[in-house]
NUZARO-570218 format. One record per atom (N, C-alpha, C): residue number from 1; residue in three letters; atom name; x, y, z. Coordinates in steps of 0.1 Angstrom, whole numbers, plus 2048, in hexadecimal, padded with zeros to 3 digits. Atoms other than C-alpha are relative to their C-alpha. Example, Ala and Ser with C-alpha at 12.3 -4.5 7.8 and 13.67 -1.06 7.14 Angstrom:
<recs>
{1 "Ala" "N" {809 7F4 800}}
{1 "Ala" "CA" {87B 7D3 84E}}
{1 "Ala" "C" {809 80C 800}}
{2 "Ser" "N" {7F7 7F5 800}}
{2 "Ser" "CA" {889 7F5 847}}
{2 "Ser" "C" {7F8 80B 808}}
</recs>
This chain:
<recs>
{1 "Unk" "N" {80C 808 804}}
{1 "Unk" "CA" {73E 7F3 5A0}}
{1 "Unk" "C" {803 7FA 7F2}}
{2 "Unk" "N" {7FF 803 80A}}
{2 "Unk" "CA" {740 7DD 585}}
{2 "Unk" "C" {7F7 802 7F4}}
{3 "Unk" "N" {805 7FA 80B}}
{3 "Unk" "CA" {732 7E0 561}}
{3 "Unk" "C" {7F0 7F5 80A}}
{4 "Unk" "N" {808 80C 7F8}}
{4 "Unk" "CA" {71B 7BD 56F}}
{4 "Unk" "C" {7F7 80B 805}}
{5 "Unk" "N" {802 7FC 7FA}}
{5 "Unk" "CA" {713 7CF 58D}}
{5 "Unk" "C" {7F8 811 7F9}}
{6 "Unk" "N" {80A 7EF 804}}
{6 "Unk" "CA" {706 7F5 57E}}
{6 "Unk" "C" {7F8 7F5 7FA}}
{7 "Unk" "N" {80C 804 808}}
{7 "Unk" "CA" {6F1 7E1 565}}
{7 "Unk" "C" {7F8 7FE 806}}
{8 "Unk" "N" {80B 807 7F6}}
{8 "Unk" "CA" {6E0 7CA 57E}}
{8 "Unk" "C" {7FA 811 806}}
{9 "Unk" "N" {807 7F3 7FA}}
{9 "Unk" "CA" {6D7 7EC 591}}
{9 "Unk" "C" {7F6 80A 7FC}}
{10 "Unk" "N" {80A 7FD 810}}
{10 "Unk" "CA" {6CB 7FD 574}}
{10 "Unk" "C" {7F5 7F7 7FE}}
{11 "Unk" "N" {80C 809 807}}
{11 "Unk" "CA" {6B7 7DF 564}}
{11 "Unk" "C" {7F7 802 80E}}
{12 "Unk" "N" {806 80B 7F4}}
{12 "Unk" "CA" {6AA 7D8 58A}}
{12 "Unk" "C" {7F4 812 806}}
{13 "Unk" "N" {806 7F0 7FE}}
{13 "Unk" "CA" {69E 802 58F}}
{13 "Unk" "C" {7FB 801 7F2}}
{14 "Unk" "N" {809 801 809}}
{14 "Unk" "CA" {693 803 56E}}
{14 "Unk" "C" {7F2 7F9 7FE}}
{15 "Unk" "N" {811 806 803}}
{15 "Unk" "CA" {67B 7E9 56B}}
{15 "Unk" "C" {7FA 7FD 807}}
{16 "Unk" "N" {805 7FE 7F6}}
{16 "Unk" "CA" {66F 7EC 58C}}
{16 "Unk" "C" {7F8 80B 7FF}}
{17 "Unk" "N" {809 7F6 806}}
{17 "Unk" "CA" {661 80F 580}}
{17 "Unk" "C" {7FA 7FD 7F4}}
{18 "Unk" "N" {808 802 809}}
{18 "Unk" "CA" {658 801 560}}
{18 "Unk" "C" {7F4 7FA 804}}
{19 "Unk" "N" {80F 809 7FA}}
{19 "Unk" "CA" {63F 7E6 570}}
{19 "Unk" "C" {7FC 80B 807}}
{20 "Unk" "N" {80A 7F7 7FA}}
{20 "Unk" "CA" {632 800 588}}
{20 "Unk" "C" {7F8 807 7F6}}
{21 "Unk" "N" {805 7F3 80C}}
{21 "Unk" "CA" {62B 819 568}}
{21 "Unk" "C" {7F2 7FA 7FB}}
{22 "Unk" "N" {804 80B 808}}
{22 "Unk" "CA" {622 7FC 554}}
{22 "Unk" "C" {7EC 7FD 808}}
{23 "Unk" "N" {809 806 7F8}}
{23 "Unk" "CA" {608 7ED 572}}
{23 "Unk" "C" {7F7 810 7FF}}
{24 "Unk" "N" {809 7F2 7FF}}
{24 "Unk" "CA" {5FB 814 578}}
{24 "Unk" "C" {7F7 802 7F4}}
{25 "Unk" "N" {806 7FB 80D}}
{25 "Unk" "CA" {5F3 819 553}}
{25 "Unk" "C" {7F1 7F6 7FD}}
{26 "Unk" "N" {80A 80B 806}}
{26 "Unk" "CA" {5DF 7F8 554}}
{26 "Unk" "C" {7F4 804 80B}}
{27 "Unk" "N" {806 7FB 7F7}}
{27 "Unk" "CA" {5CD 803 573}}
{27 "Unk" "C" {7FA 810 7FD}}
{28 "Unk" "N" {804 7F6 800}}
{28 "Unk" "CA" {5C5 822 569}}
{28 "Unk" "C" {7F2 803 7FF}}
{29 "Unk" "N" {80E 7FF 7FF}}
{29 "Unk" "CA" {59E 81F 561}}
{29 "Unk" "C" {7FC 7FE 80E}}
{30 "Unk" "N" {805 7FF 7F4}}
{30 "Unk" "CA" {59B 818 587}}
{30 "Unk" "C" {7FA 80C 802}}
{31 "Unk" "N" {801 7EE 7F7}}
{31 "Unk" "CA" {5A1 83F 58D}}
{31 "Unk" "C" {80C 800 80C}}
{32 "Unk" "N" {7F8 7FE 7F5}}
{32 "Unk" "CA" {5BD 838 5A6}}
{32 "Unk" "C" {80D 803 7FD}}
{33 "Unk" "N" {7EE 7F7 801}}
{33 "Unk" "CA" {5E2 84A 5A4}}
{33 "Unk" "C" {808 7EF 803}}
{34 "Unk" "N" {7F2 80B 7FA}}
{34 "Unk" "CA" {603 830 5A8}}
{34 "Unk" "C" {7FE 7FF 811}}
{35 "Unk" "N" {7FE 7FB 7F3}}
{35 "Unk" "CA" {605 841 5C9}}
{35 "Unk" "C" {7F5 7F5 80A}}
{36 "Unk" "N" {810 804 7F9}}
{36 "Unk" "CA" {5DD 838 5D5}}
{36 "Unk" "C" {803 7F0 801}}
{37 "Unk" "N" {7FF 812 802}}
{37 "Unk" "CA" {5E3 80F 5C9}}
{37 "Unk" "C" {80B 7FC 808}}
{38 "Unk" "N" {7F8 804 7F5}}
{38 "Unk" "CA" {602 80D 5D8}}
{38 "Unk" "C" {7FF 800 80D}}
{39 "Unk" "N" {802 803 7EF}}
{39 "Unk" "CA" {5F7 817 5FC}}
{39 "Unk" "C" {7F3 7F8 7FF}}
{40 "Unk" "N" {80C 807 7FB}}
{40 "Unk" "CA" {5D7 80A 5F7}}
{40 "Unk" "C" {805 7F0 7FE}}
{41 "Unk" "N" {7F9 810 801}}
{41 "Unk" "CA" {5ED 7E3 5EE}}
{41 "Unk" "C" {804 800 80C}}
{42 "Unk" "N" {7FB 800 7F5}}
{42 "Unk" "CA" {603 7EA 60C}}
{42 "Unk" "C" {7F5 802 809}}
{43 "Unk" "N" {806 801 7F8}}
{43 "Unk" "CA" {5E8 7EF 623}}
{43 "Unk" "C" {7F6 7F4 7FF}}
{44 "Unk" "N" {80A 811 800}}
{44 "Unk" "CA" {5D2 7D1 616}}
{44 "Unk" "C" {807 7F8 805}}
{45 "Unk" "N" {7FC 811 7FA}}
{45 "Unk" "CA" {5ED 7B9 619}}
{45 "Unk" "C" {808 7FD 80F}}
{46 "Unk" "N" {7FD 802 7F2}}
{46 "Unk" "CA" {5F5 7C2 63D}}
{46 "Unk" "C" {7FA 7F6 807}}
{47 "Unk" "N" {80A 809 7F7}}
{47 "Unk" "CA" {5EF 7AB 657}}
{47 "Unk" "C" {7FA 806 809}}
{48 "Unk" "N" {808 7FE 7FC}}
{48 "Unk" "CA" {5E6 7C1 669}}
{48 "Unk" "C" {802 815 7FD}}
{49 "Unk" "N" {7FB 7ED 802}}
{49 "Unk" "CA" {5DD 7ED 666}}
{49 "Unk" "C" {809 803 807}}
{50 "Unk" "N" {7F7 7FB 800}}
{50 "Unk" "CA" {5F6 800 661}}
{50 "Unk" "C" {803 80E 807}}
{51 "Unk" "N" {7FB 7F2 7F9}}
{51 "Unk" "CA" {603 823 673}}
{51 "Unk" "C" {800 805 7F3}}
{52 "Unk" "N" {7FF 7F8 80E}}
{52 "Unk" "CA" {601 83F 656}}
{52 "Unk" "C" {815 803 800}}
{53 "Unk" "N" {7F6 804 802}}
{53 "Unk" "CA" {627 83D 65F}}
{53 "Unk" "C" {807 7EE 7FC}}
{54 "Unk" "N" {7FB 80C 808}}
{54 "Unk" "CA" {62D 81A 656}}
{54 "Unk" "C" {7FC 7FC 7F4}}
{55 "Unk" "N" {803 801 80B}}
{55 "Unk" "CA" {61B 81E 636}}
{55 "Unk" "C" {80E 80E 7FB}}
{56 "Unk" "N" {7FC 7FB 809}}
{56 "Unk" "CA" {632 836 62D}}
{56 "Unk" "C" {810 7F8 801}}
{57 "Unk" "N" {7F5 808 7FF}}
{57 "Unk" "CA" {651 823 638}}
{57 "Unk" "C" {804 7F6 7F5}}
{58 "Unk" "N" {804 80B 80A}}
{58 "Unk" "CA" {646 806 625}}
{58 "Unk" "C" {803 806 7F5}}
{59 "Unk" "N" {800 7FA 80F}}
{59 "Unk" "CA" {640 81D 604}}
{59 "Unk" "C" {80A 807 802}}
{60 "Unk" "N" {7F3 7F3 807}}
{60 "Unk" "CA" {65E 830 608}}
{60 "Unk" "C" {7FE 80E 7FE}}
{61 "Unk" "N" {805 7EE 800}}
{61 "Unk" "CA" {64F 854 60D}}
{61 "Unk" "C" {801 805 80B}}
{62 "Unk" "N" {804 7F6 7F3}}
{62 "Unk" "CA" {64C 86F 627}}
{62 "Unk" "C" {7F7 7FD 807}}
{63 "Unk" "N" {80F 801 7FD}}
{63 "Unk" "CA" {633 86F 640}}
{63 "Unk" "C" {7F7 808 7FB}}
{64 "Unk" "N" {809 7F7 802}}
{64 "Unk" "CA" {628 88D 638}}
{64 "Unk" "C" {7FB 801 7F3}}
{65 "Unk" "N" {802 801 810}}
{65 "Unk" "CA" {624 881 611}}
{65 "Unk" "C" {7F6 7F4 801}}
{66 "Unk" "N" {809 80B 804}}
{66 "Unk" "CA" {60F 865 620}}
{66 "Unk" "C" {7F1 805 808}}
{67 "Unk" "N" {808 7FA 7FD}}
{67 "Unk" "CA" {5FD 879 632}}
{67 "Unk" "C" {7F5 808 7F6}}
{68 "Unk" "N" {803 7FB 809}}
{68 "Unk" "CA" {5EF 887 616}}
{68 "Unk" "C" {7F7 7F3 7FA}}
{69 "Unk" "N" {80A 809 80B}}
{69 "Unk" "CA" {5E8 86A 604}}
{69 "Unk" "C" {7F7 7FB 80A}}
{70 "Unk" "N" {80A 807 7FE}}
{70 "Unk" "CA" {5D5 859 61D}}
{70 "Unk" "C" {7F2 80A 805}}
{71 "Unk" "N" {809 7F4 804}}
{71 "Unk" "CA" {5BE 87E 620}}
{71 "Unk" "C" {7FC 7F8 7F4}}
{72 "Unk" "N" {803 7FC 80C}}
{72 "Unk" "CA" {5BC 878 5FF}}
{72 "Unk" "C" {7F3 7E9 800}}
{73 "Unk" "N" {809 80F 801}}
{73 "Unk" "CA" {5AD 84E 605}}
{73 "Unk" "C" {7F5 804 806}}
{74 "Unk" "N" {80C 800 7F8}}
{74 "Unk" "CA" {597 857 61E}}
{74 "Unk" "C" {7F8 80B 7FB}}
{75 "Unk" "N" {806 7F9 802}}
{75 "Unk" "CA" {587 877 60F}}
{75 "Unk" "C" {7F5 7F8 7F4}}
{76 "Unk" "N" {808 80A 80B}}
{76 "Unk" "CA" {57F 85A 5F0}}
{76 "Unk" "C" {7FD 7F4 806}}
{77 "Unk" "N" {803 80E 7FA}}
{77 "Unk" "CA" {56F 83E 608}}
{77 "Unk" "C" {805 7F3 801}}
{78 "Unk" "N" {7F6 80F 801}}
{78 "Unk" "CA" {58F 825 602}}
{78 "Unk" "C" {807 7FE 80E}}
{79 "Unk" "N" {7F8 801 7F4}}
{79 "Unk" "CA" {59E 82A 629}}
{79 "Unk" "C" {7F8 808 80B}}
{80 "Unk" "N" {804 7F9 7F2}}
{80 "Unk" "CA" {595 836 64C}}
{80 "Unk" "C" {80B 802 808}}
{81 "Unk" "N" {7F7 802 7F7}}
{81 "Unk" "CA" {5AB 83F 663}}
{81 "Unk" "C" {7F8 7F9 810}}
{82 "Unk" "N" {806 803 7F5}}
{82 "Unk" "CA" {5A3 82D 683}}
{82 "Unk" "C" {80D 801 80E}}
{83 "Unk" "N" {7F8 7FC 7FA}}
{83 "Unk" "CA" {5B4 836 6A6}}
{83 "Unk" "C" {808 7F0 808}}
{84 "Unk" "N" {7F7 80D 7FE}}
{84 "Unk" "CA" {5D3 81C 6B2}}
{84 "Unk" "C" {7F7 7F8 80E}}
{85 "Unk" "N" {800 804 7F3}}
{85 "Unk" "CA" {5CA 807 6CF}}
{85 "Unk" "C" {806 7FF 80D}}
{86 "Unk" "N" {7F2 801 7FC}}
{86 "Unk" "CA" {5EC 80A 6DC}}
{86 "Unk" "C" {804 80C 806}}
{87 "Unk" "N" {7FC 7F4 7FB}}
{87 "Unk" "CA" {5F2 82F 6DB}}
{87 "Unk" "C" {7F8 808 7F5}}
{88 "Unk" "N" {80C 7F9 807}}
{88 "Unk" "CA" {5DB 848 6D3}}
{88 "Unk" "C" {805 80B 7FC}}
{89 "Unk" "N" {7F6 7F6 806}}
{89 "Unk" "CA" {5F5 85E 6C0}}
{89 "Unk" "C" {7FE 7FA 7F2}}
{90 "Unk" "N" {7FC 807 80A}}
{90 "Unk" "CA" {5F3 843 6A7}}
{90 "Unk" "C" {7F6 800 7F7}}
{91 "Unk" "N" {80B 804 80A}}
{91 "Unk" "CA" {5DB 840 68A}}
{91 "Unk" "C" {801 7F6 7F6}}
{92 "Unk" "N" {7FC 808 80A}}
{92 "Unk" "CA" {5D4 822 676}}
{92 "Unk" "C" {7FA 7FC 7F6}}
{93 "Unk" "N" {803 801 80A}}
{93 "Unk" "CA" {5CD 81F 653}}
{93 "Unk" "C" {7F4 7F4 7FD}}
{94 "Unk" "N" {807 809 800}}
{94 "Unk" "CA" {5AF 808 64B}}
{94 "Unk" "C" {7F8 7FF 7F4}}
{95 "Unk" "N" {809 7FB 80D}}
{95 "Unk" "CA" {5A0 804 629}}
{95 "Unk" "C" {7F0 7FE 800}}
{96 "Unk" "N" {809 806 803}}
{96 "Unk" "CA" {57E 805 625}}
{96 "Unk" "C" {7F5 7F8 7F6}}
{97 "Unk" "N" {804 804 80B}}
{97 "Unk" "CA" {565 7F0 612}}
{97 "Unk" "C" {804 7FF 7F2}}
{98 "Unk" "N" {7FB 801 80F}}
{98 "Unk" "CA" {56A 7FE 5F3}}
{98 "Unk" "C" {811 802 7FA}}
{99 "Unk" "N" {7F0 801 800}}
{99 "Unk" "CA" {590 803 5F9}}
{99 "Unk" "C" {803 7EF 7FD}}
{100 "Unk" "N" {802 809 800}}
{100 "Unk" "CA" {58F 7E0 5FB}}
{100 "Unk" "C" {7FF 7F6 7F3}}
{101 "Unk" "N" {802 803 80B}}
{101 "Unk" "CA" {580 7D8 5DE}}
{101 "Unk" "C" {806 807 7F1}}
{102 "Unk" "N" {7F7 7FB 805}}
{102 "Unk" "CA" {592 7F1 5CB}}
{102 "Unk" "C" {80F 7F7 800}}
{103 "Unk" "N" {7F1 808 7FE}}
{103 "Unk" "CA" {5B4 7DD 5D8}}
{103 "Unk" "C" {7FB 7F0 7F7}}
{104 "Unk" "N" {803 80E 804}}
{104 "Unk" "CA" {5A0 7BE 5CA}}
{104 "Unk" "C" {804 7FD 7F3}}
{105 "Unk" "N" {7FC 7F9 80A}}
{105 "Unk" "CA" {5A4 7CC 5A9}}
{105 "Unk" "C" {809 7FF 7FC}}
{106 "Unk" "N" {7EB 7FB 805}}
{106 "Unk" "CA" {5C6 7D9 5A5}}
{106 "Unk" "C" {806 7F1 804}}
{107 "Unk" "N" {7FD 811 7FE}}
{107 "Unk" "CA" {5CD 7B5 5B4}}
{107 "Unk" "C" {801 7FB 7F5}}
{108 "Unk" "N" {804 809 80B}}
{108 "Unk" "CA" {5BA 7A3 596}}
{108 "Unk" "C" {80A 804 7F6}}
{109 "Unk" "N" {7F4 7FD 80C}}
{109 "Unk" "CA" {5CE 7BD 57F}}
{109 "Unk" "C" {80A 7FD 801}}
{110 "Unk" "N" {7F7 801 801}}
{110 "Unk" "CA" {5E9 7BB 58D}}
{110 "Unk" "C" {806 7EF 7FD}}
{111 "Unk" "N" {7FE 80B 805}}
{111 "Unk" "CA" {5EB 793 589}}
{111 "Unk" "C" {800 7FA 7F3}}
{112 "Unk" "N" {7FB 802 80B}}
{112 "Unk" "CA" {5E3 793 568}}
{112 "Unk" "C" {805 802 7F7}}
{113 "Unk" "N" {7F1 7FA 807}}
{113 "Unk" "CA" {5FF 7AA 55D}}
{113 "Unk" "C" {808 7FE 801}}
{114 "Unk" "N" {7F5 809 7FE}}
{114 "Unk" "CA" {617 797 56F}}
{114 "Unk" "C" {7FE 7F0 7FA}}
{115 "Unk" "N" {803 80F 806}}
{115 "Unk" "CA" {607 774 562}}
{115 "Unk" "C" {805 7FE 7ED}}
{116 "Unk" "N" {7FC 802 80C}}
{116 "Unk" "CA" {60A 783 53C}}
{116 "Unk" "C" {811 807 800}}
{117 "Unk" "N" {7F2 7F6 802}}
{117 "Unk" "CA" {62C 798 544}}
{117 "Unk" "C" {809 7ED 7FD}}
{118 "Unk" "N" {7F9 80D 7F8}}
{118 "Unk" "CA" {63D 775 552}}
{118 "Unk" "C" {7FF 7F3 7F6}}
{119 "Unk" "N" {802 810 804}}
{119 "Unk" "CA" {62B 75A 53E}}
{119 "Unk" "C" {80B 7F4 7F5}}
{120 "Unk" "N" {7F4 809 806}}
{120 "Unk" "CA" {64A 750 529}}
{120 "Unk" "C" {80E 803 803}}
{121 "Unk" "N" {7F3 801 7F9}}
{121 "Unk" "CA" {664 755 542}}
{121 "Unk" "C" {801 7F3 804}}
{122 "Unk" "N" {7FA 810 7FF}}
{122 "Unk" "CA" {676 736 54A}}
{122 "Unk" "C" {7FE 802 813}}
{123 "Unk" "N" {805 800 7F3}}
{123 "Unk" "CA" {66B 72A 56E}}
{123 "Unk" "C" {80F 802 80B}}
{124 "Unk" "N" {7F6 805 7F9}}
{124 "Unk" "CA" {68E 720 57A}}
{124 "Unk" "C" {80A 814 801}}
{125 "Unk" "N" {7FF 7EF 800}}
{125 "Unk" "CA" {69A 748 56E}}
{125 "Unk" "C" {7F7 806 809}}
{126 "Unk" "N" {809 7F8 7F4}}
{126 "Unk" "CA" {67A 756 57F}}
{126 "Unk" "C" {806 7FB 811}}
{127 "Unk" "N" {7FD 802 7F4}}
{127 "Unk" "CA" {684 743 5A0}}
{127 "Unk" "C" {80E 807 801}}
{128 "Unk" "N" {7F3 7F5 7FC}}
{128 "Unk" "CA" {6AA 752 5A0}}
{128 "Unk" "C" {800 808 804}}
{129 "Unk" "N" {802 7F4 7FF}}
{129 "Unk" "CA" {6A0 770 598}}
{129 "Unk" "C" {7FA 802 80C}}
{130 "Unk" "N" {80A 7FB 7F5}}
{130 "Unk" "CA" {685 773 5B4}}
{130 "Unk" "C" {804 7FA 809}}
{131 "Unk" "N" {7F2 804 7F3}}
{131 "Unk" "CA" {6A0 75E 5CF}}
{131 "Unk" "C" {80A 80B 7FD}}
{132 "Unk" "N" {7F9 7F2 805}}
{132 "Unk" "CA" {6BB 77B 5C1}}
{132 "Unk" "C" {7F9 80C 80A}}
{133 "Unk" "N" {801 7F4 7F9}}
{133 "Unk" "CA" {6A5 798 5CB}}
{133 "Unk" "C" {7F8 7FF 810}}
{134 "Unk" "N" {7FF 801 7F6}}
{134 "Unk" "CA" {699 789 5E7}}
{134 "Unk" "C" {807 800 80C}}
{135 "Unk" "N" {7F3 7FE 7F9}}
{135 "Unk" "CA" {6B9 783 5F7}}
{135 "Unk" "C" {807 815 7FE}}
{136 "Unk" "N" {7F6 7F5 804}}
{136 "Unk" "CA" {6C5 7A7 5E9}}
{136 "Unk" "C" {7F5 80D 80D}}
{137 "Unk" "N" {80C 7F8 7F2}}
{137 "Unk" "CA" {6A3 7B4 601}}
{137 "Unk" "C" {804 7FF 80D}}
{138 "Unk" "N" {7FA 805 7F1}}
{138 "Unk" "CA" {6B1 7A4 61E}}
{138 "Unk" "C" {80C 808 806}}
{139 "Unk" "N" {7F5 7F9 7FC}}
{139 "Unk" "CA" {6D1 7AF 61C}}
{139 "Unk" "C" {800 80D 7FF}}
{140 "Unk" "N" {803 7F2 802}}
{140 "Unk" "CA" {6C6 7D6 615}}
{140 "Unk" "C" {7FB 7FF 810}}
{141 "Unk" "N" {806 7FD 7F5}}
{141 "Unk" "CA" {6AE 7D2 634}}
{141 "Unk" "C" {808 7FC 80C}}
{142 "Unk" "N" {7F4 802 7F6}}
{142 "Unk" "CA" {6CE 7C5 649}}
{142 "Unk" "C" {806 80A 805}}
{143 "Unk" "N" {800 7F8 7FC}}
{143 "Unk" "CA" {6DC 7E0 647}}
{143 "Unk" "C" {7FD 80D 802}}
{144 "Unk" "N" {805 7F3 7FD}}
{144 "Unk" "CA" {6C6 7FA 64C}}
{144 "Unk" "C" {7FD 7FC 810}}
</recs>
């Protein structure tokens, strides 16, 4: 691997945990964990509910670690589980009301931490960069 090549990897895992840290810290007065906002994002911007295994696919966790967390949505009024239509083995994640509006939230924050993070990045850089790791998503999900 080249010198290039470690850096980019580095810089690209680094500040991918910094903005999450960064975003969590700013969210914090909600009352919701990294964890909680994250599945509760992923299940809002589904098109359609999710299996408590595709939420964890998506986030990159165990089932049995999302299994937990989403105990832990529904015991605080942000999710339901409702049974598949499909196959009744299946349970799918559903946020409710105030899940909802909770996600509405973390949304607004999250827009305007990326609006002040970004605001004097050069547009033509922002596009590379975000064609770059778009293509570099593609090609990970190829071969898996």
């Amino acid at each position: 691997m080249s010198d290039l090549e470690e850096r980019f990897s580095t810089a690209l895992h680094n500040t991918s945990r910094a903005w999450r840290q960064a975003l969590d810290r700013r969210i914090k007065y909600l009352g919701v964990s990294q964890a909680s906002w994250m599945t509760i994002a992923v299940a809002a911007k589904a098109s359609a509910p999710l299996s408590q295994s595709e939420l964890a696919d998506r986030l990159g966790v165990e089932g049995a670690t999302m299994v937990a967390m989403v105990d832990r949505l529904v015991k605080a009024g942000l999710a339901v589980r409702e049974p598949s239509t499909t196959d009744r083995r299946i349970k799918r994640v559903v946020l409710t009301k105030a899940g909802n509006l909770l996600f509405d939230k973390v949304r607004a924050e999250a827009a305007a931490f990326r609006e002040e993070l970004l605001a004097a990045a050069d547009a033509r850089q922002l596009l590379q960069a975000t064609e770059l790791l778009e293509d570099l998503q593609r090609l990970i999900e190829a071969r898996c």
